[in-house]
N, C-alpha and C positions, 0 to 999 in steps of 0.2 A: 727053342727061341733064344738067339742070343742077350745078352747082358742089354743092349741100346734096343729092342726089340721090344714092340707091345703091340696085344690086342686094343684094336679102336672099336670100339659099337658106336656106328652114327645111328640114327632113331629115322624109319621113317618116316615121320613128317619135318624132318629136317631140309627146308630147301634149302639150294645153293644162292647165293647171294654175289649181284655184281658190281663193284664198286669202282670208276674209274679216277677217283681222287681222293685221297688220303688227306688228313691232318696227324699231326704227334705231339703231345703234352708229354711232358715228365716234371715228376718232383723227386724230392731223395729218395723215396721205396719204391716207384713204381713209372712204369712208361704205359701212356694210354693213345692207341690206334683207332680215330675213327673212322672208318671205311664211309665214302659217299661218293653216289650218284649225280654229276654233278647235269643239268638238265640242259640238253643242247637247244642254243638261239635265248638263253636265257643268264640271269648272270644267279641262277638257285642252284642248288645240290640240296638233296634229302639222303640224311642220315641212316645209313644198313644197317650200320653194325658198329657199337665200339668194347675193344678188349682191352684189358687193362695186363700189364705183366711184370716182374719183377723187372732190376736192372741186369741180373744174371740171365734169364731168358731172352732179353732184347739183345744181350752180346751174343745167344746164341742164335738167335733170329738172325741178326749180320750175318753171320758167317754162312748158314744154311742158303742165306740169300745169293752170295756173294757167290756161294761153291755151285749155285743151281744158274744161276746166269751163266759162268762161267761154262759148264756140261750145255748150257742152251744153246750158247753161240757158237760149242765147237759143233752141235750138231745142226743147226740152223743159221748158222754165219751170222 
């Protein structure tokens, strides 16, 4: 296993969760993601999921973002 490499255990009764709208908070230590369901023909979203992360993981979150759209679109245009 390289150096960037690790074992994940997801748990099964981990379900998958689907969120098609985002909110972002930050303060100085921390940026907070909450994942929501936003309810179609209505103006509600109920809340998924929210994660909380340093500011050093959010700059790595961009870029992981940034490198996987960019690999999406060369192979899905």
């Amino acid at each position: 296993m390289s150096q960037h490499e690790i074992s994940v255990n997801i748990p099964q009764a981990l379900d998958p969760v689907y969120a098609n709208r985002i909110q972002v908070a930050y303060k100085e230590d921390e940026f907070t993601f909450m994942f929501l369901h936003e309810i179609p023909g209505t103006n509600q979203a109920r809340a998924k999921s929210i994660v909380s992360i340093t500011p050093k993981h959010a700059k790595n979150l961009l870029a992981i973002l940034a490198r996987s759209m960019r690999d999406y679109e060369e192979k899905y245009g």
